[in-house]
C-alpha positions in Angstrom: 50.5 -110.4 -102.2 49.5 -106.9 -102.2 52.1 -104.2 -102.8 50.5 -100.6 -102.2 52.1 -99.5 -98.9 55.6 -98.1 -98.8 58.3 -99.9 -97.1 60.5 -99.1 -94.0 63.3 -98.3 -96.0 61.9 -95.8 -98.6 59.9 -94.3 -95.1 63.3 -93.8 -93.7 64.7 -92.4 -96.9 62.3 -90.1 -97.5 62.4 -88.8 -93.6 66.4 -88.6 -93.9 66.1 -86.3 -96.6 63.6 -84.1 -95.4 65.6 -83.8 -91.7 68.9 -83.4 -94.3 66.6 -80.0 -95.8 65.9 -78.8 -92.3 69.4 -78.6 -90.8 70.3 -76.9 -93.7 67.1 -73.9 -93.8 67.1 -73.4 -90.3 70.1 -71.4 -89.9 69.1 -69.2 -92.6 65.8 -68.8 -91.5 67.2 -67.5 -87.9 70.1 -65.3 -89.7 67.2 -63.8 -92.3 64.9 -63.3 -88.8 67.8 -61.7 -87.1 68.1 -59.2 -90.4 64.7 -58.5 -90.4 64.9 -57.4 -86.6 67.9 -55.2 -87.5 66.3 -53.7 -90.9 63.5 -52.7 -88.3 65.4 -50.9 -85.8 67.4 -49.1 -88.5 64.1 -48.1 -89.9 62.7 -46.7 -86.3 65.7 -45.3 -85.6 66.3 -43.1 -89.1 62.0 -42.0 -88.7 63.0 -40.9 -85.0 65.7 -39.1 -86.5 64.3 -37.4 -89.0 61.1 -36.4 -86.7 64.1 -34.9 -84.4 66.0 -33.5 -87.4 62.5 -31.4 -88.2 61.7 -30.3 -84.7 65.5 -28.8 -84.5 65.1 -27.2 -87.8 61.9 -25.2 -86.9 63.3 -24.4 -83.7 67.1 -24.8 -82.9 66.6 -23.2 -79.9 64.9 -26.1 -78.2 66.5 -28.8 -79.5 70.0 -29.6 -77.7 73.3 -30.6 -79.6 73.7 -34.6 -78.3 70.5 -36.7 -77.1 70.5 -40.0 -76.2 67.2 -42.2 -76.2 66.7 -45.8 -75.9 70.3 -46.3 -76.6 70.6 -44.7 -79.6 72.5 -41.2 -79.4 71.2 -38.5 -81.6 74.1 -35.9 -82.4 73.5 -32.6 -84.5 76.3 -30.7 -86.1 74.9 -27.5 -87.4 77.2 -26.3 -90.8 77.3 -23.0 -92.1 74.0 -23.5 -94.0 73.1 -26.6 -93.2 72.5 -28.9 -90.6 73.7 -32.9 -90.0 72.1 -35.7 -87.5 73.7 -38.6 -86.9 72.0 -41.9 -85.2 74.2 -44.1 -83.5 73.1 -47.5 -81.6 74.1 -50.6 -81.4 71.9 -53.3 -83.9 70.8 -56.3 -82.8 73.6 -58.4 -83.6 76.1 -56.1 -81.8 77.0 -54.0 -84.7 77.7 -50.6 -84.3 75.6 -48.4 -86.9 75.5 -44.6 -87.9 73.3 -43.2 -90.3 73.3 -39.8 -90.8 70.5 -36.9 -92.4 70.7 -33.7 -93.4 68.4 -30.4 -93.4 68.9 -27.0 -94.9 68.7 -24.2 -92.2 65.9 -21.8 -92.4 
């Protein structure tokens, strides 16, 4: 008799342990996916900031105190020599988020 196939039971032993492996990566796969989305945002959100940041710095007089685009609200707090702008939006996990930069006033 030849014996150089596998049998049903180590077939079924070896797909058990690979669906076993799956159950257990997929959630983290779809939680590290859901980071990566979020990192992104926060990322889009701190460049728009700081491009906003710049233009009220070179020209206060154009740029407004509060502005809200694409659901993230922009707010700048001029200081006595400096100035502070603060993102705030929603991520997209439903966590609220604030990051805030600051510029010296010219």
């Amino acid at each position: 008799m030849n014996n150089n196939g596998f049998t049903l039971i180590e077939v079924i032993c070896a797909f058990s342990v690979l669906m076993i492996a799956a159950v257990f990566l997929s959630p983290l796969l779809i939680e590290m996916r859901l980071e990566q989305k979020a990192l992104s945002e926060k990322r889009n959100t701190i460049l728009t900031l700081q491009n906003k940041l710049h233009e009220y710095t070179s020209d206060p007089s154009s740029a407004g105190g509060n502005q809200t685009e694409n659901s993230i609200e922009f707010i700048f707090t001029p200081h006595s020599n400096y100035i502070e702008g603060c993102a705030l939006w929603e991520r997209v996990d439903e966590e609220k988020e604030k990051e805030c930069l600051y510029a010296p006033l010219q």
